[in-house]
C-alpha positions as CSV (number, residue, x, y, z in Angstrom):
1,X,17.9,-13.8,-122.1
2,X,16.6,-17.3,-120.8
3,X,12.8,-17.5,-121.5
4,X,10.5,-18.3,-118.3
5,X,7.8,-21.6,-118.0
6,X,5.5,-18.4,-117.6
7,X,6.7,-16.5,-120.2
8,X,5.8,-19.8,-121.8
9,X,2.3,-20.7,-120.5
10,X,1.9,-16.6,-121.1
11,X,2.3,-17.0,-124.6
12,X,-0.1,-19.9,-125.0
13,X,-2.8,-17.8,-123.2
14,X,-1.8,-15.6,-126.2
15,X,-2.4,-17.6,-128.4
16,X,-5.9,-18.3,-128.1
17,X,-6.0,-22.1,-127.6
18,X,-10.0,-22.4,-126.9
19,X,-10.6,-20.2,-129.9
20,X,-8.3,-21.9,-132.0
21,X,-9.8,-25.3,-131.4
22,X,-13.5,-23.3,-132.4
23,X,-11.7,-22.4,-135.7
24,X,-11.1,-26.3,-136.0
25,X,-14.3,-27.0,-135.3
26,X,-16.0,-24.3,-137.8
27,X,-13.7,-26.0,-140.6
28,X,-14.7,-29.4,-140.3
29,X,-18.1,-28.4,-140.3
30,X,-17.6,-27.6,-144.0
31,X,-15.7,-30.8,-144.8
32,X,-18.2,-32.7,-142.7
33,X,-20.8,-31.6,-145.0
34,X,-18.8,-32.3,-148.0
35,X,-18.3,-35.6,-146.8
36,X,-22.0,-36.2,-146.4
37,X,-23.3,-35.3,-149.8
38,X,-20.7,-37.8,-151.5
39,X,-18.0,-35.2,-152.6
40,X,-14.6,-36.7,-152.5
41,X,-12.4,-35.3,-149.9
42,X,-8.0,-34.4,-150.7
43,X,-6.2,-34.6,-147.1
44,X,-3.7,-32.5,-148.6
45,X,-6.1,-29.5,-149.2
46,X,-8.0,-30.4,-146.1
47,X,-4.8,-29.5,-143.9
48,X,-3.1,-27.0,-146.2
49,X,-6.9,-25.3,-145.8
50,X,-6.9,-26.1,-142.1
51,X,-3.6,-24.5,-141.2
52,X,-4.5,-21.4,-143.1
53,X,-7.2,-20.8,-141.2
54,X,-5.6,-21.0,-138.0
55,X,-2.3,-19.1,-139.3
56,X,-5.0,-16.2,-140.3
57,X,-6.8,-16.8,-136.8
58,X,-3.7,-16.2,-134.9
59,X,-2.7,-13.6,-137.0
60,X,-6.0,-11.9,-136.0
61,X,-5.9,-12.9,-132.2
62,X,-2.5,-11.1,-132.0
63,X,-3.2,-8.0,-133.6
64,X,-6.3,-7.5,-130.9
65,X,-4.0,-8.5,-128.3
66,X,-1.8,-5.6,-129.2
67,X,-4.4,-3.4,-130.0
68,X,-5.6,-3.8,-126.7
69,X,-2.4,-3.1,-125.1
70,X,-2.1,0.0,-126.5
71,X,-5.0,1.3,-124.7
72,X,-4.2,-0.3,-121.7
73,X,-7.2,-2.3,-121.1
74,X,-5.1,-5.5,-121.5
75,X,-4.0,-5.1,-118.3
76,X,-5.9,-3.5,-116.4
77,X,-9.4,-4.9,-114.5
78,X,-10.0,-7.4,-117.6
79,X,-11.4,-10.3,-116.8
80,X,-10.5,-13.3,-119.0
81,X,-10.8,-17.3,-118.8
82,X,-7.6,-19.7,-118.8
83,X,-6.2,-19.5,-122.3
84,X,-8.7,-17.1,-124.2
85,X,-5.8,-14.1,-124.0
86,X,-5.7,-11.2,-121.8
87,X,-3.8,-9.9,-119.3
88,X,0.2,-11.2,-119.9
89,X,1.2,-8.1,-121.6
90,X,3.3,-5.2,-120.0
91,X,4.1,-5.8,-116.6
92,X,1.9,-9.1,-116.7
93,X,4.5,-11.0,-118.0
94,X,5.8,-10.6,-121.9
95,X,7.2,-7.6,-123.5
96,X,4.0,-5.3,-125.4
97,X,5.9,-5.8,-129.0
98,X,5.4,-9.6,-128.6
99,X,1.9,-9.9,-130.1
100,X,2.6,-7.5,-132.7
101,X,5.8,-10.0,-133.7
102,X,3.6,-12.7,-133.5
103,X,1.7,-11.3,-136.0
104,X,4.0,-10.9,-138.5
105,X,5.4,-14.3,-137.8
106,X,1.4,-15.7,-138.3
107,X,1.1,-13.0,-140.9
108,X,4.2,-14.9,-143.1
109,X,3.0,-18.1,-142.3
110,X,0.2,-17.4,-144.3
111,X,1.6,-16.3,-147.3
112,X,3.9,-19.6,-147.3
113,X,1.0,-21.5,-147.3
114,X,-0.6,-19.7,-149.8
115,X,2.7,-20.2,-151.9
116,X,2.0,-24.1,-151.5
117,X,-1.3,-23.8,-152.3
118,X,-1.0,-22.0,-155.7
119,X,1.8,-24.5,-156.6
120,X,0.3,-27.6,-155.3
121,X,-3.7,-27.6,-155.8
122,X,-6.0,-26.3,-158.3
123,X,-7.9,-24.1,-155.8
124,X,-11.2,-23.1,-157.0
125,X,-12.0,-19.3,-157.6
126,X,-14.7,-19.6,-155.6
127,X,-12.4,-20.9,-152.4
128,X,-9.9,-18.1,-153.2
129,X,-12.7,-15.5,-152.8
130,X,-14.3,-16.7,-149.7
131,X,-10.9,-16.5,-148.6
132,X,-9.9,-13.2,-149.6
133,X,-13.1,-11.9,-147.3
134,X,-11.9,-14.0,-144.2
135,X,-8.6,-12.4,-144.2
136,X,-9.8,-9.2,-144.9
137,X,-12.4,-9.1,-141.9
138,X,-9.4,-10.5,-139.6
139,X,-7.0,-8.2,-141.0
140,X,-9.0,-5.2,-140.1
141,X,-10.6,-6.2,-137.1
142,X,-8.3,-3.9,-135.3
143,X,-6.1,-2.2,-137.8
144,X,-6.8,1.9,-137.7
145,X,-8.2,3.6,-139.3
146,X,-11.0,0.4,-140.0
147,X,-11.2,-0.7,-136.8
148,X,-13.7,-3.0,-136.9
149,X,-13.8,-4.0,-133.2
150,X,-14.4,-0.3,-132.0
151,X,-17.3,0.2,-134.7
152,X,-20.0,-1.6,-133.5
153,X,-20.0,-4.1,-135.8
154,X,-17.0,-6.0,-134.9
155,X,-19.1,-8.4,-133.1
156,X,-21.3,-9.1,-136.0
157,X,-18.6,-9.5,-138.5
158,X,-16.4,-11.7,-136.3
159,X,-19.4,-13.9,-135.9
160,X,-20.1,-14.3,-139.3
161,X,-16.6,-14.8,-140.4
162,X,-16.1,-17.4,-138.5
163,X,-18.8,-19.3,-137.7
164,X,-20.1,-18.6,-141.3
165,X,-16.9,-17.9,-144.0
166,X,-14.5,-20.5,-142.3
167,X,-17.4,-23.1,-143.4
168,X,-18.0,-22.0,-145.9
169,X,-14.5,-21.8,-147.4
170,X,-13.8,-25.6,-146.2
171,X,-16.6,-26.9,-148.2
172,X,-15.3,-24.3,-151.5
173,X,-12.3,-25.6,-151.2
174,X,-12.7,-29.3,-151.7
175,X,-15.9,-28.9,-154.0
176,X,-16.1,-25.9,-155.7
177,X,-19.4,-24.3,-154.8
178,X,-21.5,-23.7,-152.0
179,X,-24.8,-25.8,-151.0
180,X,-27.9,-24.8,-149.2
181,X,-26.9,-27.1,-146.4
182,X,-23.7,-24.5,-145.5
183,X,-26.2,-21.7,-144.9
184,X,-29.1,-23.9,-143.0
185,X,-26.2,-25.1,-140.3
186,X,-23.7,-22.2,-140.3
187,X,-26.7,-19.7,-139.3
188,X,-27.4,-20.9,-135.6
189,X,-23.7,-21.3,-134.9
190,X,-22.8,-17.5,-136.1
191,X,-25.8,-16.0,-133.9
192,X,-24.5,-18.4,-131.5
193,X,-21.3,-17.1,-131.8
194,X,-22.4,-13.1,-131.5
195,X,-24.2,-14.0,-128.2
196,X,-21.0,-15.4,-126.9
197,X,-19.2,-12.4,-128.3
198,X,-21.6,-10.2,-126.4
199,X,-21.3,-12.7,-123.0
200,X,-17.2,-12.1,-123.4
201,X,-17.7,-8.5,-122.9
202,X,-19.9,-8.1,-120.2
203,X,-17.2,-8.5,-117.2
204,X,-15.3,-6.0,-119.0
205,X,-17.9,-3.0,-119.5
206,X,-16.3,-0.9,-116.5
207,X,-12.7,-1.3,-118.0
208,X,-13.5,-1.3,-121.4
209,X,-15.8,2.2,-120.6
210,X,-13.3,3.8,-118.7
211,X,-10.4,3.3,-121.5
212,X,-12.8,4.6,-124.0
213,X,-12.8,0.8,-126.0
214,X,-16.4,1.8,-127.9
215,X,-17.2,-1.8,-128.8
216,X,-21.0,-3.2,-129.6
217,X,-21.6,-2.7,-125.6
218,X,-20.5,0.3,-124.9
219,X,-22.3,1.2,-127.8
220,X,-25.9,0.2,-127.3
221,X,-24.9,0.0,-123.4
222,X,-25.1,-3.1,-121.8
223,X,-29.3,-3.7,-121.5
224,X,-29.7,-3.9,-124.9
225,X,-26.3,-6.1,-125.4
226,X,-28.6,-8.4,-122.9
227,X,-31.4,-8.2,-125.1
228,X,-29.9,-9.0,-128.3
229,X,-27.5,-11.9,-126.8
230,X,-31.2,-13.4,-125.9
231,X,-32.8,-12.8,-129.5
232,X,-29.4,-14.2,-130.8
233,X,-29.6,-17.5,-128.7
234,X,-33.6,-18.0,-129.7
235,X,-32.8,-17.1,-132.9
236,X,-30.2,-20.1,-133.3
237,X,-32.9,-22.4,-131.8
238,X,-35.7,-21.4,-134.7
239,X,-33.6,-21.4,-137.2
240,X,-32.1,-24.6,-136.7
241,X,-35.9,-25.8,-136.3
242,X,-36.6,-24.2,-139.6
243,X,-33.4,-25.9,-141.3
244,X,-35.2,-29.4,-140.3
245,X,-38.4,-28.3,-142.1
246,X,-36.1,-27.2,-145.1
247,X,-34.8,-30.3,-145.6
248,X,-31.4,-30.8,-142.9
249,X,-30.7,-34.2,-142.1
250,X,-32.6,-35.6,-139.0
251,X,-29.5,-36.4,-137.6
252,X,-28.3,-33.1,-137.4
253,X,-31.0,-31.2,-136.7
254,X,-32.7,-33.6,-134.0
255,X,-28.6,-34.1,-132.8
256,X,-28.6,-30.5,-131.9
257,X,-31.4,-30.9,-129.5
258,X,-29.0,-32.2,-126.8
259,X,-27.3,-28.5,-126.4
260,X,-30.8,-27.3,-125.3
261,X,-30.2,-27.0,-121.6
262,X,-27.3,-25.1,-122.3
263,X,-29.3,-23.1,-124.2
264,X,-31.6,-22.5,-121.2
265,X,-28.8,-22.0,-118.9
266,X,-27.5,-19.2,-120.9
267,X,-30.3,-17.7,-120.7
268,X,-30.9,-18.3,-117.2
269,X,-27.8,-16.5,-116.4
270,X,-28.1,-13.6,-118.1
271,X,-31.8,-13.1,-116.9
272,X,-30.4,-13.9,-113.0
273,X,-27.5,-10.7,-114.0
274,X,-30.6,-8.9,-115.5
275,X,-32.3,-8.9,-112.4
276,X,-29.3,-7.8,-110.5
277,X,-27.8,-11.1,-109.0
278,X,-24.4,-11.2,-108.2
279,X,-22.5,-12.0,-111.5
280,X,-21.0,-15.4,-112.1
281,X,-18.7,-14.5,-115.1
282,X,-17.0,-17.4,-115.3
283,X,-19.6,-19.6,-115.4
284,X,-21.8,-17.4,-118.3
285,X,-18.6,-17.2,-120.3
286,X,-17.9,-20.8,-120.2
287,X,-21.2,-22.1,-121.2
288,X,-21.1,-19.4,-123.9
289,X,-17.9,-21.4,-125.1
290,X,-19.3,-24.9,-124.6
291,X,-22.7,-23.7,-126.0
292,X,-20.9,-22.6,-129.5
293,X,-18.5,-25.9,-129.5
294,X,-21.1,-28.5,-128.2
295,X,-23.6,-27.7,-131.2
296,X,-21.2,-27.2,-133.8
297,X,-19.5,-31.0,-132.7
298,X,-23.3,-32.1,-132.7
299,X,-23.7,-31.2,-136.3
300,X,-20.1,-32.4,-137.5
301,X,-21.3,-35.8,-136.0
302,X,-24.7,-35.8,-137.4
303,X,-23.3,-35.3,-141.0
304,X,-20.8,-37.7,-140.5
305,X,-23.0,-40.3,-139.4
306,X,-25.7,-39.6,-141.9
């Protein structure tokens, strides 16, 4: 059976493309800041690590696609930007068993590259642990009977996971340890990252409620998800203050500064929805997205250049 240009494009809306690009992003972070402090830097672990993480990220993005499906709310009255995922299963274009082949596929992939790992670098313990808890969290993000997405802390291990582990495990991974300057610019970008979490699932609280998808906001229900996505956003914005006073190169810190008015903007938004403005979801969603990748590109540069 021939396979369609949308069949195609369907499967790269699968895929994830935008979140796969944040997963490059969060890595490099980690080797940025490796680079900074003077640590010599192996390309071959920096891409053997690199594709790891994405092979596991897919992996993950897969299994929620399917998990989704099952419930129906993949296709049904879910709103989702170009290329994040979402609605091209079923009758939306590809086959239901796709994502969970995928999977498998991603799910190989990574124990291949694990294989080269073990036989071609001396990966320290400390790497191999960090990764052991990345794949975990991704592994069980949607497998029953853990579940993590339904729980109500999917959103807050997702955001530390990636925004905090991937990192964390690209600076392990070429040095060995962990430094102080992991935690002081990983912490914005994961409370960053669970505001955006929380921004992604706003247009879909009518869908995700009626098909019984108990995630963080349909949890707490959807005025408190508004509150804490604002105390997540501030609290990005002290702490990366705070990591200045602590010792965070000026680059970085005072490079950060520029992602501000996106920071109001967010904001913004979400008090205008608040108050009972006609929704712009698009708009919210993307600036979530740019909000997340602007700062964490800030802070690559800013170590580089330091």
């Amino acid at each position: 059976m021939p396979i369609s240009w949308q069949q195609i494009v369907s499967f790269i809306r699968l895929s994830r493309p935008l979140h796969l690009l944040g997963g490059i992003l969060f890595y490099g972070l980690g080797v940025a800041i490796a680079d900074y402090l003077g640590r010599p830097l192996d390309l071959t672990t920096y891409i053997l690590g690199q594709i790891l993480i994405l092979c596991i990220q897919l992996m993950a993005q897969y299994l929620n696609e399917y998990a989704n499906s099952e419930s129906s709310t993949n296709v049904e009255n879910r709103f989702q930007l170009p290329f994040t995922g979402g609605n091209v299963l079923g009758s939306a274009g590809l086959p239901r068993r796709v994502p969970l082949y995928a999977a498998a596929f991603s799910l190989t992939l990574v124990a291949c590259v694990i294989l080269l790992m073990i036989f071609n670098l001396e990966v320290p313990w400390l790497a191999w642990g960090l990764l052991v808890l990345i794949f975990l969290g991704a592994f069980l993000y949607d497998l029953k009977p853990f579940n993590l997405a339904t729980s109500g802390y999917g959103e807050i291990t997702m955001s530390f996971i990636t925004a905090g582990l991937v990192p964390a495990f690209a600076y392990a991974i070429q040095t060995g340890e962990i430094h102080r300057f992991i935690l002081m610019s990983c912490t914005p970008l994961v409370a960053l990252t669970f505001a955006a979490l929380i921004a992604f699932e706003l247009p879909n609280f009518a869908s995700d409620s009626k098909f019984g998808r108990r995630n963080l906001l349909l949890r707490v229900n959807w005025p408190t998800a508004m509150r804490l996505h604002d105390i997540a956003i501030l609290f990005a914005v002290v702490s990366i203050i705070l990591a200045f006073f602590l010792g965070m190169p000026r680059r970085v810190a005072l490079g950060t500064l520029i992602a501000l008015p996106l920071v109001a903007a967010q904001l913004w938004q979400m008090d205008r929805i608040r108050q009972g403005y006609p929704a712009r979801w698009r708009t919210l969603t993307l600036s979530a997205i740019a909000l997340i990748g602007l700062t964490t590109y800030l802070e690559i540069i800013g170590y580089l250049l330091s």
